[in-house]
C-alpha positions as CSV (number, residue, x, y, z in Angstrom):
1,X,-29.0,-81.8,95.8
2,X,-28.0,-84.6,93.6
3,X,-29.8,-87.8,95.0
4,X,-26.7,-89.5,94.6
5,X,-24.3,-87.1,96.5
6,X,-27.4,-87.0,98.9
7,X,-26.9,-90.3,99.3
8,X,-23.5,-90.3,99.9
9,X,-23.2,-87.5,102.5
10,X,-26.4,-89.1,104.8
11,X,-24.5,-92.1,105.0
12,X,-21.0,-90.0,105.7
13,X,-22.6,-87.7,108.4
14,X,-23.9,-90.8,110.3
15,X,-22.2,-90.5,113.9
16,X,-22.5,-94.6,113.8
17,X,-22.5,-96.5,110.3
18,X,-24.0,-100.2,109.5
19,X,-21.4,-100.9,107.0
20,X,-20.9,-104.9,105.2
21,X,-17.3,-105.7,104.9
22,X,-16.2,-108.3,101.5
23,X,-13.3,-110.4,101.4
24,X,-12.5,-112.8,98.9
25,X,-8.4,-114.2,99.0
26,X,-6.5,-115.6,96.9
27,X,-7.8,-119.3,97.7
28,X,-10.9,-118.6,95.8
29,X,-13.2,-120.6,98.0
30,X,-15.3,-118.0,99.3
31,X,-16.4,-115.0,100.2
32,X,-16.3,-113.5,103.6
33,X,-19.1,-111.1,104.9
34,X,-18.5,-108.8,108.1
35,X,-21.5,-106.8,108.9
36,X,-20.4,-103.7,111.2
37,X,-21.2,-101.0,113.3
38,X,-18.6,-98.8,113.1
39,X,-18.6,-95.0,115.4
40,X,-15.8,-92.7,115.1
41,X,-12.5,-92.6,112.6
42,X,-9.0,-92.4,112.8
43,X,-7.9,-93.5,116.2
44,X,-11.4,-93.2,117.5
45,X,-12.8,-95.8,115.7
46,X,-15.2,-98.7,117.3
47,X,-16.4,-101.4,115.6
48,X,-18.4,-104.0,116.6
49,X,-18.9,-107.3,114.3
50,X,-22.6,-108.2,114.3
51,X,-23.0,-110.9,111.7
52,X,-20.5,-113.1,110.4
53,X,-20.8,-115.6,107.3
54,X,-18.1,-117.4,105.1
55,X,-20.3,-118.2,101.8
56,X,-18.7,-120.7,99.9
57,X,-18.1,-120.2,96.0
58,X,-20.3,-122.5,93.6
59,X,-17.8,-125.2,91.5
60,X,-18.7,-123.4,88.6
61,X,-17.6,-120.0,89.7
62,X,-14.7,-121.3,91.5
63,X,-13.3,-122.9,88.1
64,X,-13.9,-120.1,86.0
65,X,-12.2,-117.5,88.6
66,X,-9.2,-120.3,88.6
67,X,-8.6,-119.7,85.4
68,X,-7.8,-116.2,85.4
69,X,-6.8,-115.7,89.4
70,X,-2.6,-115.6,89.6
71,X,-1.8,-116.8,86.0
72,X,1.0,-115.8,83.9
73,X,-1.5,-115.3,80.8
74,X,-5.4,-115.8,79.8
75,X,-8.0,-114.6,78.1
76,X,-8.6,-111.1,77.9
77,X,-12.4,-111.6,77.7
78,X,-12.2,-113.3,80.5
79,X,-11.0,-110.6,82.3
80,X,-13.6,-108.2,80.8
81,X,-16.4,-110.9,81.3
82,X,-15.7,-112.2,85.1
83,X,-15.3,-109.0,86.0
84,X,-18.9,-108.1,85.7
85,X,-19.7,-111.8,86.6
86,X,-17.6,-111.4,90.1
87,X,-19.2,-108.1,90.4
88,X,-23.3,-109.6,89.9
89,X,-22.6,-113.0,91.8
90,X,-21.1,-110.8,94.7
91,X,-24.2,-108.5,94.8
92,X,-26.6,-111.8,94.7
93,X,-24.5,-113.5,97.6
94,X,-25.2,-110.3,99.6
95,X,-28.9,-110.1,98.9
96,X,-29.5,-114.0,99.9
97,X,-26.9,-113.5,102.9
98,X,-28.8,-110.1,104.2
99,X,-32.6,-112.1,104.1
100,X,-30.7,-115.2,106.1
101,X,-29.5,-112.6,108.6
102,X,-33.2,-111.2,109.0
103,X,-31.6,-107.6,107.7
104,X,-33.0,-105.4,104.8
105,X,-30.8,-103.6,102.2
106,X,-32.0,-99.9,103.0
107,X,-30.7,-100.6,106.9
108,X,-27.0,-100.7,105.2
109,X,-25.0,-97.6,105.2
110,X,-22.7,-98.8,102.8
111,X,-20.8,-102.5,101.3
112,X,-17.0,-102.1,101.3
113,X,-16.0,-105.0,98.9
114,X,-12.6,-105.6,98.2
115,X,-13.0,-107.4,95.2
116,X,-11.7,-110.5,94.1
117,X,-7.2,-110.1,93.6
118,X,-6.3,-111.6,90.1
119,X,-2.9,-110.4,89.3
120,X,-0.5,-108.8,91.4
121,X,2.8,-107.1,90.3
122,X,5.2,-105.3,92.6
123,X,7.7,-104.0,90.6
124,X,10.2,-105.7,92.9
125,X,8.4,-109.0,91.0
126,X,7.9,-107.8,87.2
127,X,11.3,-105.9,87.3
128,X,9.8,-104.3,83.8
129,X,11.5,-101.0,83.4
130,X,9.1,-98.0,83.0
131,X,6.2,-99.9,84.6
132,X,5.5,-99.2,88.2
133,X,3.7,-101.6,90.9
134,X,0.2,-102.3,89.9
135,X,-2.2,-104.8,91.5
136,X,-5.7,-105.4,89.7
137,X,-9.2,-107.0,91.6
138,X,-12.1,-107.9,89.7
139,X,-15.5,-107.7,90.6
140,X,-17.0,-104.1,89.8
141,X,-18.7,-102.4,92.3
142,X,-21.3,-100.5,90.0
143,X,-22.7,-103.8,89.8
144,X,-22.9,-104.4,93.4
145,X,-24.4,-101.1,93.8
146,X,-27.0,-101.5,91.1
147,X,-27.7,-105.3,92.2
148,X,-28.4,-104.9,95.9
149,X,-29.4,-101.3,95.9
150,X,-26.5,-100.0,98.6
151,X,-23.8,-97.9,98.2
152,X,-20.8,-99.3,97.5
153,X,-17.0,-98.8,98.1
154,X,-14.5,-100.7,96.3
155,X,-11.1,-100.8,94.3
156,X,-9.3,-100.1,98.0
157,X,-5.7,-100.9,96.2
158,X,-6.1,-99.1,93.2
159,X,-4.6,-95.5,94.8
160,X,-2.1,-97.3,96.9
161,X,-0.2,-98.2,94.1
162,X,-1.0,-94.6,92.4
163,X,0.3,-93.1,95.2
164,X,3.8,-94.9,95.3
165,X,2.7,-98.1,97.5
166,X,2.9,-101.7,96.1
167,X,-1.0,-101.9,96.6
168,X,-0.3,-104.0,99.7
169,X,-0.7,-104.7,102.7
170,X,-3.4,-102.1,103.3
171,X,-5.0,-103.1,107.0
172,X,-2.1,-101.6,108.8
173,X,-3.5,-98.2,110.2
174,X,-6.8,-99.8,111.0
175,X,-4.5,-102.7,113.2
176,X,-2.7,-99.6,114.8
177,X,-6.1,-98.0,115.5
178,X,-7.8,-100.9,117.3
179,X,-4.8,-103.1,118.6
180,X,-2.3,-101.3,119.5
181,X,-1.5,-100.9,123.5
182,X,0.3,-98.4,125.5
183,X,2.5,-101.0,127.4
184,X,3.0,-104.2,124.9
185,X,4.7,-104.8,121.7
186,X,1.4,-106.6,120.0
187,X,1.9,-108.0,116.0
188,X,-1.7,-108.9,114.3
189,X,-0.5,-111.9,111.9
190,X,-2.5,-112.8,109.1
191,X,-2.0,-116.6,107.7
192,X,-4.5,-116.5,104.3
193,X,-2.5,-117.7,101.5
194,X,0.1,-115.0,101.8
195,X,1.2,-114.2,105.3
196,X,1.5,-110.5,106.7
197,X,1.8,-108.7,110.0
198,X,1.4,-106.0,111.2
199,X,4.1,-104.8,114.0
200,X,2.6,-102.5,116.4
201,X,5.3,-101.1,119.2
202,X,3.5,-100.0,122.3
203,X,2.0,-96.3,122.0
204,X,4.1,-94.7,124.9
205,X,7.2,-95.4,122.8
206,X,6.8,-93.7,120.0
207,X,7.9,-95.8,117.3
208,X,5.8,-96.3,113.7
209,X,4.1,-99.5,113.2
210,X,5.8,-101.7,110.5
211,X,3.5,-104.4,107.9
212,X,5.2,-106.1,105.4
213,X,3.9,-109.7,103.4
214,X,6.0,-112.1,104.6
215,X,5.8,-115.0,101.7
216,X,3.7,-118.0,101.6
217,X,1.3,-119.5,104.6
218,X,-1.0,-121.3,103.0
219,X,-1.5,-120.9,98.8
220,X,1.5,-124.2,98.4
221,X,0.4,-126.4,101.3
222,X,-3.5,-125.6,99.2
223,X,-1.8,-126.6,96.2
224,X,0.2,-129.5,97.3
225,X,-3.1,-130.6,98.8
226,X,-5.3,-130.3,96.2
227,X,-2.7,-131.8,93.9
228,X,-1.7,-135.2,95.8
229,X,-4.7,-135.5,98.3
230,X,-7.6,-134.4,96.5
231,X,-8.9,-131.8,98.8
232,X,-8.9,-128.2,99.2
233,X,-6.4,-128.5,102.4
234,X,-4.7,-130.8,104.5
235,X,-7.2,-130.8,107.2
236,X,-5.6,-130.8,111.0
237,X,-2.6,-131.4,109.4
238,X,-2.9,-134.6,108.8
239,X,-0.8,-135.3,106.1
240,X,1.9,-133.2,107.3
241,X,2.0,-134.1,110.9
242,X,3.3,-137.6,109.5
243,X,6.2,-136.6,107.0
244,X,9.6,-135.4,107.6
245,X,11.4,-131.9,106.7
246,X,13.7,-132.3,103.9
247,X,16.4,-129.8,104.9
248,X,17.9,-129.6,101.2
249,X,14.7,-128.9,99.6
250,X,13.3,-126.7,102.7
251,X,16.9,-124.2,102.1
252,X,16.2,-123.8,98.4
253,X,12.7,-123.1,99.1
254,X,13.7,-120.3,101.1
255,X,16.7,-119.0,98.6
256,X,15.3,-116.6,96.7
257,X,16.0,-112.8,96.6
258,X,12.2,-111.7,97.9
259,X,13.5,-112.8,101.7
260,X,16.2,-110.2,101.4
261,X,14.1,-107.0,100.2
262,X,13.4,-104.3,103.3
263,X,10.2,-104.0,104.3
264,X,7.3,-103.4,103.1
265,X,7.4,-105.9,101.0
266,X,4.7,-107.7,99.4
267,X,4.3,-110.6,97.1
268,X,1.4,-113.7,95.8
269,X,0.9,-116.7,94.1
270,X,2.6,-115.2,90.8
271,X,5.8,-116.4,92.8
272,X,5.0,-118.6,95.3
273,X,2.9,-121.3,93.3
274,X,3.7,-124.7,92.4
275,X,5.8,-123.8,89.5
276,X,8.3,-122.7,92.5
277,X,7.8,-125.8,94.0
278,X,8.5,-128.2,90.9
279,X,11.9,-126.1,89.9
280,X,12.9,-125.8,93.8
281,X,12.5,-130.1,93.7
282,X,14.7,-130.1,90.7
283,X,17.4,-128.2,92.2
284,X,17.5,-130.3,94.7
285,X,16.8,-134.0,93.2
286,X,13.9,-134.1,95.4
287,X,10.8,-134.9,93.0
288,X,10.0,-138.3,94.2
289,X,9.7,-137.1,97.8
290,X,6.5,-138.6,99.5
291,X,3.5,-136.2,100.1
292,X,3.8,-136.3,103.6
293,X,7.5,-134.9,103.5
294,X,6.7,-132.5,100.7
295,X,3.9,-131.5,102.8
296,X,6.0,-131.3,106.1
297,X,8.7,-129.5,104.0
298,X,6.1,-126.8,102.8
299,X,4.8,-126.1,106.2
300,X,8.6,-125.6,107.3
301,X,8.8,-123.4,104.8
302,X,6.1,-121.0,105.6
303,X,6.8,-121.5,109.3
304,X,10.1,-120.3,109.2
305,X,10.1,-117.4,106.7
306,X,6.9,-115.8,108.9
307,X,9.4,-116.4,111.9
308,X,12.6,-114.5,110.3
309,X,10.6,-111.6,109.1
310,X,9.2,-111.5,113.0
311,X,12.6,-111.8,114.3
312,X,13.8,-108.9,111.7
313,X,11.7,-106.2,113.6
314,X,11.1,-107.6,117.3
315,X,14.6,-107.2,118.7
316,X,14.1,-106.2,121.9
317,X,14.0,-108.0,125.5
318,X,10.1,-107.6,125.9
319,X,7.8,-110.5,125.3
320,X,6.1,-110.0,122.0
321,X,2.4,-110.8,122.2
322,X,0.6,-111.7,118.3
323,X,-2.3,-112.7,117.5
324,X,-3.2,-115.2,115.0
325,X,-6.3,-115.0,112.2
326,X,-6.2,-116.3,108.9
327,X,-7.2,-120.1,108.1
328,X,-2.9,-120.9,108.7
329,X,-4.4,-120.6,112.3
330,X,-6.4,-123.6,112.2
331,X,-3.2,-125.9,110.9
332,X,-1.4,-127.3,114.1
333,X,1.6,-127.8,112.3
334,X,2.2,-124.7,111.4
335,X,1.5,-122.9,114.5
336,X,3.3,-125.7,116.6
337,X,6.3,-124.9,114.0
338,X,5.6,-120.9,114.6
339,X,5.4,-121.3,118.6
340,X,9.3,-123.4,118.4
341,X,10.6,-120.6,116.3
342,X,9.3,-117.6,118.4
343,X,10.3,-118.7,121.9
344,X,10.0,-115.4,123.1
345,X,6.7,-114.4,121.3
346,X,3.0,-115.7,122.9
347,X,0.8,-116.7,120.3
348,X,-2.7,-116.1,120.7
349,X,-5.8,-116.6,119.0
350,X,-7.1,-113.3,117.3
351,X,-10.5,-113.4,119.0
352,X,-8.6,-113.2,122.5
353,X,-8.3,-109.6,121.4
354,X,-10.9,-108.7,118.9
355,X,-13.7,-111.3,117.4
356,X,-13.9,-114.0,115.0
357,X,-10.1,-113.9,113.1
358,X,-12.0,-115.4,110.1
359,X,-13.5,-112.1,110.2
360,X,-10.7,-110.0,110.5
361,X,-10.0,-108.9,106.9
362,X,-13.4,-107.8,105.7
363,X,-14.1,-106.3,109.3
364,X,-10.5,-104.1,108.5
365,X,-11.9,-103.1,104.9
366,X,-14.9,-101.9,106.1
367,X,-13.2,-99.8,108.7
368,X,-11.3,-98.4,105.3
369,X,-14.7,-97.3,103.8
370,X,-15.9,-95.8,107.0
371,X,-12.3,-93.7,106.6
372,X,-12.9,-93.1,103.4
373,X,-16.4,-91.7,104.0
374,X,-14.9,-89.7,106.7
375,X,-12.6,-88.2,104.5
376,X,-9.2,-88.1,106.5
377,X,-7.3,-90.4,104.4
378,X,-4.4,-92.6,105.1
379,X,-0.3,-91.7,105.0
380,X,1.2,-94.3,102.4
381,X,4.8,-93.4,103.8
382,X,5.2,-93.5,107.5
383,X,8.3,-91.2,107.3
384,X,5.7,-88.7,105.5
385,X,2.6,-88.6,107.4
386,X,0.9,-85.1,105.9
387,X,0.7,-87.2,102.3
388,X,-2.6,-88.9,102.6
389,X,-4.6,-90.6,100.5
390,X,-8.1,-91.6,100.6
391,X,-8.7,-95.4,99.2
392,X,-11.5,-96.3,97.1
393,X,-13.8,-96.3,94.6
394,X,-17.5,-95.0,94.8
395,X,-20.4,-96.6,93.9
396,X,-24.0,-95.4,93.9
397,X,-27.1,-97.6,92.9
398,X,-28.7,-95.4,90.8
């Protein structure tokens, strides 16, 4: 047998799989590495998270990825340059990040790496006619497979958006599989620069989970941050806590046609970036408005459109339980926001119900590579279940 396809069916057939999960959003700071053990597929899976790191991006890589990550136009040798750069500095971050964790390459099944998201175009965003949703992520896994010497899965949204979807969001059947319960309405929100949830109705009713982007969390209170303050974020709200919501300014934030389209919907920082901001502040006079009631006025903003998308499919009686990962968790403002809106939700820390929710996104795409390996395949409609599509692209050192 090929040593390659040898390769690749060892590391399928295993009953229990040591597989390293990548996540790198849209903030560019970092990259997030979940090393799992994952048994079982479908709605047998079990994972268990056994090393955890956040490794931040070097200045330089940071700047050169913000030149190409969510901009109307750049360099195409850029793109054909950072992609192989993404895809080498990804595979070195691994190799130093393994020897720190005491672990050798050969005792890794496989590295699911989602890559690094620099453009992405629902068409319900480009409204081009003839062109379909398309997504793109850099950072090519041949690369990581030749530089650390494991097999490597990558490219998850590529058949998504081949297969009708918008290439987004993707971690929905793996929330279903591990999070759902028989009795309780449970939604697993994710607060990363984009918010999403996933809706999970309790098992014994019947009804199909629903996950939908939801519009900003984070990506403008980062940018209003980094613009006015001089950091990366406005750390414990600090900024925030002290301004006031401009209630002009906060309604023509929130008047655009994306918080009307049915759900699934998905968007990024192609819309929701300062650009928005600046025209929204001009609409409404507000452009010498301090940074503290910008800032307040942003966190109002992503507060309340995550709560009307909630309210949209939680309409019943029952309490709704969700649980919180994403860095929007650790900004009191926002959640204290969130828990006023949703008075008949609980919010909950993710790790109440699974483990460390800065973990939770690589952990769910390497439970999308052990699927993929185990060749069942995902249903991109819900209303069509026997169209499945397996996600990824494969990667082998050699």
């Amino acid at each position: 047998m090929n040593p390659s396809i040898h390769l690749l069916f060892e590391a399928a057939d295993k009953e229990t799989k040591a597989i390293l999960g990548l996540m790198s959003g849209t903030s560019t700071d970092g990259l997030d590495l979940a090393l799992c053990e994952i048994s079982g597929n479908g709605p047998n899976t079990g994972v268990e998270l056994l090393e955890f790191k956040t490794e931040a991006f070097a200045d330089d890589f940071k700047q050169q990825l913000q030149k190409i990550v969510s901009v109307k136009s750049c360099y195409l040798e850029d793109i054909c340059l950072m992609n192989t750069q993404i895809g080498d500095y990804f595979g070195e971050i691994i190799l130093q990040t393994l020897k720190k964790w005491g672990r050798k390459p050969d005792e890794i099944d496989c590295i699911a790496s989602h890559g690094q998201t620099v453009y992405h175009a629902p068409a319900s965003k480009h409204q081009r006619s003839g062109f379909s949703n398309a997504t793109l992520q850099l950072g090519d896994g041949d690369h990581i497979a030749r530089k650390t010497g494991i097999l490597t899965l990558s490219d998850f949204r590529q058949k998504h958006t081949a297969a009708g979807g918008e290439g987004a969001p993707l971690v929905a059947p793996v929330d279903h599989w591990l999070f759902s319960d028989p009795d309780y309405y449970h939604l697993m929100l994710n607060l990363g620069g984009i918010a999403n949830f996933t809706y999970l109705p309790p098992l014994k009713s019947g009804l199909d989970y629903i996950t939908t982007d939801t519009g900003p969390a984070n990506t403008l209170l980062d940018a209003a941050a980094r613009k006015f303050l001089n950091r990366p974020f406005d750390e414990d709200s600090e900024a925030a806590s002290t301004g006031e919501i401009h209630e002009a300014l906060l309604a023509e934030l929130m008047n655009h046609p994306f918080f009307t389209l049915d759900f699934p919907r998905t968007t990024g920082p192609e819309l929701f970036n300062w650009s928005y901001v600046q025209q929204a502040q001009k609409k409404t006079g507000t452009a010498s408005l301090t940074t503290e009631d910008l800032m307040a006025t942003l966190t109002a903003f992503s507060a309340e459109t995550i709560a009307d998308a909630i309210e949209k499919v939680h309409g019943q009686d029952d309490v709704l339980h969700i649980y919180v990962s994403g860095g929007g968790f650790h900004n009191p403002l926002l959640m204290e926001l969130l828990d006023v809106s949703l008075l008949d939700a609980e919010l909950h820390s993710f790790e109440e119900i699974g483990f460390n929710p800065d973990a939770k996104e690589a952990v769910c795409f390497a439970v999308l590579a052990n699927e993929m390996l185990s060749g069942n395949g995902f249903a991109i409609d819900p209303e069509n279940k026997d169209q499945k599509v397996n996600f990824g692209k494969i990667s082998f050192p050699d």
